[in-house]
MARMAR-156704 format. One record per residue: x, y, z of N, C-alpha, C in turn. Coordinates in Angstrom, 3 decimals. Each point is the difference from the previous one (the first is absolute). Example, Ala and Ser with C-alpha at 12.3 -4.5 7.8 and 13.67 -1.06 7.14 Angstrom:
<rs>
<r><n_u>13.190</n_u><n_v>-5.690</n_v><n_w>7.800</n_w><ca_u>-0.890</ca_u><ca_v>1.190</ca_v><ca_w>0.000</ca_w><c_u>0.900</c_u><c_v>1.200</c_v><c_w>0.000</c_w></r>
<r><n_u>-0.350</n_u><n_v>1.050</n_v><n_w>-0.720</n_w><ca_u>0.820</ca_u><ca_v>1.190</ca_v><ca_w>0.060</ca_w><c_u>-0.770</c_u><c_v>1.090</c_v><c_w>0.730</c_w></r>
</rs>
This chain:
<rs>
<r><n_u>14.540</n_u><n_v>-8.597</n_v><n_w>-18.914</n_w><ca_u>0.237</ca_u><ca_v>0.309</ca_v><ca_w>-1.402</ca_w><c_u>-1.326</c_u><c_v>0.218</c_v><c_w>-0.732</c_w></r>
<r><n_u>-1.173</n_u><n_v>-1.092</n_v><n_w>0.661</n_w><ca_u>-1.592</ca_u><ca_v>0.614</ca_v><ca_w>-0.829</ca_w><c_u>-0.185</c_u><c_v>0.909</c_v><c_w>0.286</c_w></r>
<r><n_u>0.318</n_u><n_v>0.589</n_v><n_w>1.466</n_w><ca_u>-0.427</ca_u><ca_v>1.386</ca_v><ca_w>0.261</ca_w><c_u>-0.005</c_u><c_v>0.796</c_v><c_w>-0.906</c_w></r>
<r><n_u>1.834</n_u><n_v>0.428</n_v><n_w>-0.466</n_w><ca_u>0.532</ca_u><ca_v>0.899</ca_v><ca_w>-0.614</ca_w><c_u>-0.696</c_u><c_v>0.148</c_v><c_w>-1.741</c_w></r>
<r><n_u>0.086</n_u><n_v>-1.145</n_v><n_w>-0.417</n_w><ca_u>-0.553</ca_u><ca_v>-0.008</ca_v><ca_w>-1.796</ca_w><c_u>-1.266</c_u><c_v>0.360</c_v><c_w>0.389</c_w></r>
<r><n_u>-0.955</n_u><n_v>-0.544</n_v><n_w>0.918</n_w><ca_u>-1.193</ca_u><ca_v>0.536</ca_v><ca_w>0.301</ca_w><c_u>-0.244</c_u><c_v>1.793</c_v><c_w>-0.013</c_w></r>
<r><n_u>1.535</n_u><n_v>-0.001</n_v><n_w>0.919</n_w><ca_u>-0.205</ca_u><ca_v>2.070</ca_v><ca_w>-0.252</ca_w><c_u>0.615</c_u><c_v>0.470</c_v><c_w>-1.017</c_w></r>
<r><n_u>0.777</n_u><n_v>-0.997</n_v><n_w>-0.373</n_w><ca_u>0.674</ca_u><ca_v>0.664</ca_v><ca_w>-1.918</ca_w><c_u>-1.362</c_u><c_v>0.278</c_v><c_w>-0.582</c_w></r>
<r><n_u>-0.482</n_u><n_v>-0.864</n_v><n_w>-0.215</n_w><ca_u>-1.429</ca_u><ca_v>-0.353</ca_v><ca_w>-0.957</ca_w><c_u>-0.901</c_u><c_v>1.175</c_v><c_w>0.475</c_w></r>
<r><n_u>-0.529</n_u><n_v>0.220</n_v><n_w>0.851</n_w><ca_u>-0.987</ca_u><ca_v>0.744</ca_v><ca_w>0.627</ca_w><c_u>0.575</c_u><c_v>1.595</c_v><c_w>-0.173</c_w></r>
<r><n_u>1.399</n_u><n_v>0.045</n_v><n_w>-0.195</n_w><ca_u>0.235</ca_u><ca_v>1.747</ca_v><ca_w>0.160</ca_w><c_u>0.722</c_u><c_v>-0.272</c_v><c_w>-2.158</c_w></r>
<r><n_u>-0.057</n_u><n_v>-0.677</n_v><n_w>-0.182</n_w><ca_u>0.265</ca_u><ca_v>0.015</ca_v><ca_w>-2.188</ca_w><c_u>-1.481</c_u><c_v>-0.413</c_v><c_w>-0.328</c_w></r>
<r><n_u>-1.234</n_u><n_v>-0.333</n_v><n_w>0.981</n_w><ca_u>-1.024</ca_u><ca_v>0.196</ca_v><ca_w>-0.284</ca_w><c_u>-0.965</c_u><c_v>1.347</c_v><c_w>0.421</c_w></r>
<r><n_u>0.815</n_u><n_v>0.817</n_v><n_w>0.742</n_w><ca_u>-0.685</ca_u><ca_v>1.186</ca_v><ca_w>0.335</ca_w><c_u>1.050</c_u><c_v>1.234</c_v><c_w>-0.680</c_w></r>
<r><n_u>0.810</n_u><n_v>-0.235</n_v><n_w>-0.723</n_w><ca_u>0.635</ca_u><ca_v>0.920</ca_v><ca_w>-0.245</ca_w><c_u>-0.667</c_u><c_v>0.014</c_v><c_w>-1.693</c_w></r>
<r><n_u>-0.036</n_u><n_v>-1.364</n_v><n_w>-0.555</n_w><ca_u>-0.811</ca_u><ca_v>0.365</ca_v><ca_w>-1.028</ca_w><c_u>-1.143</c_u><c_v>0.375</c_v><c_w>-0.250</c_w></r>
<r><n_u>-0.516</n_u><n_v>-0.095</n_v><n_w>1.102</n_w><ca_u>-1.591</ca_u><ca_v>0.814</ca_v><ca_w>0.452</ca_w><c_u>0.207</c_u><c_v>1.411</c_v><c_w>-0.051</c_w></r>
<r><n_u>1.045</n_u><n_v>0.589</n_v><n_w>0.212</n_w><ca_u>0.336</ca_u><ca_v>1.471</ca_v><ca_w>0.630</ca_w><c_u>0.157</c_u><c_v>0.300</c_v><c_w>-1.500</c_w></r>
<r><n_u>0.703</n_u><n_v>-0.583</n_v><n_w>-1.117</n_w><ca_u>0.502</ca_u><ca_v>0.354</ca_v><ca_w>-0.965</ca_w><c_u>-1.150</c_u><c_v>-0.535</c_v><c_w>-0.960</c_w></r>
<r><n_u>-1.010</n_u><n_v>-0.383</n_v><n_w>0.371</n_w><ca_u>-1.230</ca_u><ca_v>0.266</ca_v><ca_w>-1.214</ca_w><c_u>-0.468</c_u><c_v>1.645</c_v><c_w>-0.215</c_w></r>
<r><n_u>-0.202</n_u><n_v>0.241</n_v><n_w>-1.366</n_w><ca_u>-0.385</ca_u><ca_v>1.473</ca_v><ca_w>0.321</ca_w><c_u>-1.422</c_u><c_v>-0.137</c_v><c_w>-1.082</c_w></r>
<r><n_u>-0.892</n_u><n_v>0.840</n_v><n_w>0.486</n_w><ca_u>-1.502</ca_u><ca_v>-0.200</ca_v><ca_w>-0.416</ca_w><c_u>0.297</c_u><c_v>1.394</c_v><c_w>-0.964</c_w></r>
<r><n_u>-1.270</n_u><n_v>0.245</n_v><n_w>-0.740</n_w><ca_u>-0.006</ca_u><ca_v>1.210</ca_v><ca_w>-0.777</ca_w><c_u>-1.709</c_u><c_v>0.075</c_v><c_w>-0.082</c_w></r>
<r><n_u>-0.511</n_u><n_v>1.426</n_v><n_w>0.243</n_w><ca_u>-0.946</ca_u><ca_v>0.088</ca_v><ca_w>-0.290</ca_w><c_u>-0.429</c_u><c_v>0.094</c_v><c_w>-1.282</c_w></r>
<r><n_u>-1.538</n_u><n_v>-0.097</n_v><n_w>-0.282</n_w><ca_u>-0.524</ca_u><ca_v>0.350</ca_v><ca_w>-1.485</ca_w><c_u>0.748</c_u><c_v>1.411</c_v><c_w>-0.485</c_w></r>
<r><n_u>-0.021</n_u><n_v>0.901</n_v><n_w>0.806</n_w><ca_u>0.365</ca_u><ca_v>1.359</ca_v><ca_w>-0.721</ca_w><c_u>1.422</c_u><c_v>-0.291</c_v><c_w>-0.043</c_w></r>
<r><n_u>0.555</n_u><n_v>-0.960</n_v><n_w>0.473</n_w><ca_u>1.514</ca_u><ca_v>0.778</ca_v><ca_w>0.325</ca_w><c_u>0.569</c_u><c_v>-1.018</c_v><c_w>-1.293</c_w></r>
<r><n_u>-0.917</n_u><n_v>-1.018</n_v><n_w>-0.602</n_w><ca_u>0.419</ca_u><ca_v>-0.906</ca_v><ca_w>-1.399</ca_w><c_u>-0.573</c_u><c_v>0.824</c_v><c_w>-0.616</c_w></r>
<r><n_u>-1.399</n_u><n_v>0.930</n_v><n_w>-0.247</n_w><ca_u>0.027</ca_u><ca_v>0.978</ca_v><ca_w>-1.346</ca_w><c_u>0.949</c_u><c_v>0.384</c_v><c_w>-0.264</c_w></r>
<r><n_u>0.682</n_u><n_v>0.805</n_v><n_w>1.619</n_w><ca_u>1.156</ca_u><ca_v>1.001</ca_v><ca_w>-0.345</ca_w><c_u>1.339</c_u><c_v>-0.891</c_v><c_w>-0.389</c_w></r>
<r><n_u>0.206</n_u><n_v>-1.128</n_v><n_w>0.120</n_w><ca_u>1.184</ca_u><ca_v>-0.653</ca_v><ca_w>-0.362</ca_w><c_u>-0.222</c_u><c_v>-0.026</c_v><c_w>-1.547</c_w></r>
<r><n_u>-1.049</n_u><n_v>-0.459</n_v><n_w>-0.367</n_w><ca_u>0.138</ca_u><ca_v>-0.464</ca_v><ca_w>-1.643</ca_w><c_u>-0.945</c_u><c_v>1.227</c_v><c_w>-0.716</c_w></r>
<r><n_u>-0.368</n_u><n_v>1.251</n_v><n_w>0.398</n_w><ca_u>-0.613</ca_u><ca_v>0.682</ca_v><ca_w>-0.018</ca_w><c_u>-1.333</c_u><c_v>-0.171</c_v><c_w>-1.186</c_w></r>
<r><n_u>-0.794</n_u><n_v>-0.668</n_v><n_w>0.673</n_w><ca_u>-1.127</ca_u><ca_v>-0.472</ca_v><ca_w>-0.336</ca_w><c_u>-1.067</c_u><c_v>0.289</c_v><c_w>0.331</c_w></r>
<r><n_u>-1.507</n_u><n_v>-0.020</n_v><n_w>-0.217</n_w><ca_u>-1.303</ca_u><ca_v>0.597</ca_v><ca_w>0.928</ca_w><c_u>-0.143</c_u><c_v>-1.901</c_v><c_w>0.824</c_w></r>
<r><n_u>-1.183</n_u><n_v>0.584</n_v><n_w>0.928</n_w><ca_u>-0.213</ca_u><ca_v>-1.372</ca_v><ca_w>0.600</ca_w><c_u>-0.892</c_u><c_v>-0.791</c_v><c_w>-0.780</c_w></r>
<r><n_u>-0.372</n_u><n_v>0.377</n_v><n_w>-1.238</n_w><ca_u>-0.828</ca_u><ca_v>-0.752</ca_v><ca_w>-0.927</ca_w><c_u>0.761</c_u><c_v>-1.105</c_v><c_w>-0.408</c_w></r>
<r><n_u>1.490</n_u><n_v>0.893</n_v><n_w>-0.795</n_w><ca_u>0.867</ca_u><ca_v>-0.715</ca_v><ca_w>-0.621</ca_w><c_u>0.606</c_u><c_v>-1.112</c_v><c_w>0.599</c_w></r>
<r><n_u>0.205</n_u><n_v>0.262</n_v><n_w>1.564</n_w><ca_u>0.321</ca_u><ca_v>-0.980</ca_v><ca_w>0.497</ca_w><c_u>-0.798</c_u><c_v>-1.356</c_v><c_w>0.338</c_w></r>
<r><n_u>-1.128</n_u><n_v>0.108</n_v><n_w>0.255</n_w><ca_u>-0.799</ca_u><ca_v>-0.672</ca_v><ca_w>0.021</ca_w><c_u>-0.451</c_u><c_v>-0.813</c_v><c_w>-0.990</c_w></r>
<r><n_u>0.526</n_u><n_v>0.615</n_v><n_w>-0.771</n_w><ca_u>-0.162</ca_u><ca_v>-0.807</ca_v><ca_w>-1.912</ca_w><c_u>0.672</c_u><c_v>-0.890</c_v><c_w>-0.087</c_w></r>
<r><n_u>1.434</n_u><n_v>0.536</n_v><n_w>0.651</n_w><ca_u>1.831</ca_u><ca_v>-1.052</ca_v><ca_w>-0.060</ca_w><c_u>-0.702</c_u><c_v>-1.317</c_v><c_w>1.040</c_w></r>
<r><n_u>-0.493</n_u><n_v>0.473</n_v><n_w>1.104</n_w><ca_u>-0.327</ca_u><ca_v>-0.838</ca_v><ca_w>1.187</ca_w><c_u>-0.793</c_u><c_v>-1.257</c_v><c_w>-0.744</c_w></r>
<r><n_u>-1.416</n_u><n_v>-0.005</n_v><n_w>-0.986</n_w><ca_u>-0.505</ca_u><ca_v>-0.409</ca_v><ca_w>-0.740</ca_w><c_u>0.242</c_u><c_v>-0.521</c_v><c_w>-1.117</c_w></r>
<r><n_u>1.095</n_u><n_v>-0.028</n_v><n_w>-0.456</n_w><ca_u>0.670</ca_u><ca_v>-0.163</ca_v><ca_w>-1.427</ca_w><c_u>0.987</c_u><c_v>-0.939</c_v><c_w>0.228</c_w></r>
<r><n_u>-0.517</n_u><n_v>-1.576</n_v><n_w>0.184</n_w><ca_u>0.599</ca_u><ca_v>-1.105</ca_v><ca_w>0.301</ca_w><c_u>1.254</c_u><c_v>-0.636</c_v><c_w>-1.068</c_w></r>
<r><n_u>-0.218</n_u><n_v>0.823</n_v><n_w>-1.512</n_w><ca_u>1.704</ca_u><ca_v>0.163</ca_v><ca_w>-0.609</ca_w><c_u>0.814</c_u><c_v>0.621</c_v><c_w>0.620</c_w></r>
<r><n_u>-0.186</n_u><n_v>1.257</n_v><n_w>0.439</n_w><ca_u>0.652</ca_u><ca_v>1.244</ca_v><ca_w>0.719</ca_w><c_u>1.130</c_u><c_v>-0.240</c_v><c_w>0.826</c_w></r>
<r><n_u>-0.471</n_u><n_v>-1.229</n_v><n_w>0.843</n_w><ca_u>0.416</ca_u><ca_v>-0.705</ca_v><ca_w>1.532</ca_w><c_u>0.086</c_u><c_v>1.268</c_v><c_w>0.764</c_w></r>
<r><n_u>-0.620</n_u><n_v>1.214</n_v><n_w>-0.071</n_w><ca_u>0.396</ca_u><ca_v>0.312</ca_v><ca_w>1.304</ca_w><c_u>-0.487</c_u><c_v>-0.109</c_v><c_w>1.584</c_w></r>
<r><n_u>0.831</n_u><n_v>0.164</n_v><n_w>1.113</n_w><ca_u>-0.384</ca_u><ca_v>-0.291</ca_v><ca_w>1.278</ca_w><c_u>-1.393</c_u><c_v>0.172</c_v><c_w>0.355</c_w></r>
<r><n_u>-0.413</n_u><n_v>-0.990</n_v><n_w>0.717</n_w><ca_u>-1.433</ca_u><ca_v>0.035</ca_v><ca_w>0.979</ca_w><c_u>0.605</c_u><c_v>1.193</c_v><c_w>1.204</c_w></r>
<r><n_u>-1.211</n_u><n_v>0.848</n_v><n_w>0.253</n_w><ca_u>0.219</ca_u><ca_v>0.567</ca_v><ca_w>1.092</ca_w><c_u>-0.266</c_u><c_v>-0.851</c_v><c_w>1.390</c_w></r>
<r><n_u>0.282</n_u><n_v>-0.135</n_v><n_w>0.984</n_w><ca_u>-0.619</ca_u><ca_v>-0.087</ca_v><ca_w>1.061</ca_w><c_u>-0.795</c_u><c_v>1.046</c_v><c_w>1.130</c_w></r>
<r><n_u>-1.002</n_u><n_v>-0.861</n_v><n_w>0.085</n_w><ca_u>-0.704</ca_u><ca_v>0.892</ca_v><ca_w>0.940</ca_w><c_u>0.113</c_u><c_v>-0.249</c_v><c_w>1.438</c_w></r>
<r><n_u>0.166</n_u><n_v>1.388</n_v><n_w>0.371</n_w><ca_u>-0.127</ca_u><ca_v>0.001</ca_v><ca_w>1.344</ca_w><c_u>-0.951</c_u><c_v>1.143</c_v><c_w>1.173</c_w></r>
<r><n_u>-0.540</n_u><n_v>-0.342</n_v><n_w>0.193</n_w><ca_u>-1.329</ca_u><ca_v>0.725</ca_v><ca_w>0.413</ca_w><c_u>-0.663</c_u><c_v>1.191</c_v><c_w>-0.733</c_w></r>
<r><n_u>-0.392</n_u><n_v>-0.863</n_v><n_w>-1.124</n_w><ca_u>-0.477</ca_u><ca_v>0.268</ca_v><ca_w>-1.004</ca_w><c_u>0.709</c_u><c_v>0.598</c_v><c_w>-0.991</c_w></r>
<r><n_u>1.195</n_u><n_v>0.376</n_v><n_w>-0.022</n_w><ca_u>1.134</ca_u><ca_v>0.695</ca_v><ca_w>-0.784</ca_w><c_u>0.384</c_u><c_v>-0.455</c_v><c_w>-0.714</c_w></r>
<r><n_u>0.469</n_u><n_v>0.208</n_v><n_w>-1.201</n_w><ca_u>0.880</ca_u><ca_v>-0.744</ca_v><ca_w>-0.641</ca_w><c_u>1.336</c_u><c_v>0.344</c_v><c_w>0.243</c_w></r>
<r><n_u>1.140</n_u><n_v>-1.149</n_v><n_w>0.233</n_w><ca_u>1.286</ca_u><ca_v>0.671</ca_v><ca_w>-0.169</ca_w><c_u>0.740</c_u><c_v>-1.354</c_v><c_w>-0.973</c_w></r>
<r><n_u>1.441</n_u><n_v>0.769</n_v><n_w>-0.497</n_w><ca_u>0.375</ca_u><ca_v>-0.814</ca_v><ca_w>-1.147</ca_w><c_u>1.858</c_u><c_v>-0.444</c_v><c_w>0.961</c_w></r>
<r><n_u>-0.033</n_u><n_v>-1.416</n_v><n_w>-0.532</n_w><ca_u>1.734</ca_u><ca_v>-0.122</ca_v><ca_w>1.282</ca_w><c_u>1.119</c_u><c_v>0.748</c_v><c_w>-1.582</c_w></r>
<r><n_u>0.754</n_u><n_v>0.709</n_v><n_w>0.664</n_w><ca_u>0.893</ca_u><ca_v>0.801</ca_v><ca_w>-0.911</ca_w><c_u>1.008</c_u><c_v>-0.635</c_v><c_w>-0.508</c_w></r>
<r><n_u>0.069</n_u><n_v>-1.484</n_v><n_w>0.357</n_w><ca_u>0.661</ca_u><ca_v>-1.011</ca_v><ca_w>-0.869</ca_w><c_u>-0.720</c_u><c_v>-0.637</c_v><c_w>-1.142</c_w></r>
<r><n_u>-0.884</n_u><n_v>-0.252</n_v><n_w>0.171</n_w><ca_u>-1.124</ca_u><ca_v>-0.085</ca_v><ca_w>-0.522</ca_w><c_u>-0.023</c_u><c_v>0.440</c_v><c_w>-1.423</c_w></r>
<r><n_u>-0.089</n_u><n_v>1.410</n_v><n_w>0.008</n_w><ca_u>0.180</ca_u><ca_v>1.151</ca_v><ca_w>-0.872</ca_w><c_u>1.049</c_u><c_v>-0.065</c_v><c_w>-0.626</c_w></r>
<r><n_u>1.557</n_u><n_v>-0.315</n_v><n_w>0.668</n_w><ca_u>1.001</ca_u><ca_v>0.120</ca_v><ca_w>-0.803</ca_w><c_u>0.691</c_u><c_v>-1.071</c_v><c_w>-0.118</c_w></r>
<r><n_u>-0.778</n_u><n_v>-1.740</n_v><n_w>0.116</n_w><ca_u>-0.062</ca_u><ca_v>-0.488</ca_v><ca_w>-0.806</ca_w><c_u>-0.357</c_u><c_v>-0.283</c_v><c_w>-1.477</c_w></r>
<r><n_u>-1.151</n_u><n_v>0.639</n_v><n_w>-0.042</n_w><ca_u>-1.133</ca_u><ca_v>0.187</ca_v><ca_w>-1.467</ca_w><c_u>0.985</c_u><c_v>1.096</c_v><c_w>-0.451</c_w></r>
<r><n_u>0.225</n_u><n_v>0.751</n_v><n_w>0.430</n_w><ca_u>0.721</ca_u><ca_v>1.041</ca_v><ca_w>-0.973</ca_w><c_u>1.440</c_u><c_v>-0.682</c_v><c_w>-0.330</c_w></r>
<r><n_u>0.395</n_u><n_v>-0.312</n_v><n_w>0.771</n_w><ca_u>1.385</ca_u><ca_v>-0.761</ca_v><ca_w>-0.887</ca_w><c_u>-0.369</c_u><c_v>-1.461</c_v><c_w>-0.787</c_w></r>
<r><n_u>-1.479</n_u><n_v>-0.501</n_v><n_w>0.214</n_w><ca_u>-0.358</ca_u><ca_v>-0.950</ca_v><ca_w>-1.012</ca_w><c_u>-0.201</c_u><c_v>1.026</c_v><c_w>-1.472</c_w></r>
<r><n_u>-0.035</n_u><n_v>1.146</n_v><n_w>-0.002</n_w><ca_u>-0.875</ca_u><ca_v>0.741</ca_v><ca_w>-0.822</ca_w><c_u>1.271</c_u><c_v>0.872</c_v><c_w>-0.634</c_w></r>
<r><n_u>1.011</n_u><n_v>0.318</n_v><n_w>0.825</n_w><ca_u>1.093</ca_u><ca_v>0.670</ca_v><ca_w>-0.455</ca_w><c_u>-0.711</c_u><c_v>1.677</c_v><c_w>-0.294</c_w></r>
<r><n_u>-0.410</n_u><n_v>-0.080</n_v><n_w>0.999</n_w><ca_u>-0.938</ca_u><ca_v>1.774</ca_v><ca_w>0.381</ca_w><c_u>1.050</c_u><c_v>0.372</c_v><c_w>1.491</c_w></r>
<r><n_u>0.191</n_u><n_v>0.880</n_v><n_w>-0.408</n_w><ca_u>0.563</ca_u><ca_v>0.928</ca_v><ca_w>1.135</ca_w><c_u>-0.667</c_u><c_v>1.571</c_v><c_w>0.186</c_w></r>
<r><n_u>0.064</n_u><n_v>-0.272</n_v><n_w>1.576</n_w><ca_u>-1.038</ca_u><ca_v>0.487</ca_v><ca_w>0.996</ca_w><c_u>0.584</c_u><c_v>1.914</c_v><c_w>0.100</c_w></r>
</rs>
């Protein structure tokens, strides 16, 4: 029976892995159609709350829940 919850767990922990979705810098200009200044302003603008990007080899990317959490804190549609 540990086996099994062991592989429940491990495949509702890789399926929500599958279902994270990243967004690049350009691809959040183009969502909220913004320059990358502006965004970088929101990123900086600790009233703002909006999302930290994460980096990943050297990139920034933003998690797209992330995003449309703050926007439904914000009542902005995308």
């Amino acid at each position: 029976m540990q086996t099994e919850t062991k592989t429940q767990k491990d495949l509702a922990s890789a399926a929500y892995a599958q279902k994270q979705e990243f967004l690049t810098g350009p691809q959040v200009q183009a969502r909220y159609q913004k320059s990358h200044v502006t965004i970088w302003r929101w990123v900086r603008d600790a009233d703002l709350n909006f999302p930290q990007p994460i980096q990943i080899n050297r990139l920034n990317y933003w998690r797209l829940s992330d995003l449309e959490a703050w926007e439904a804190s914000r009542g902005v549609a995308a």
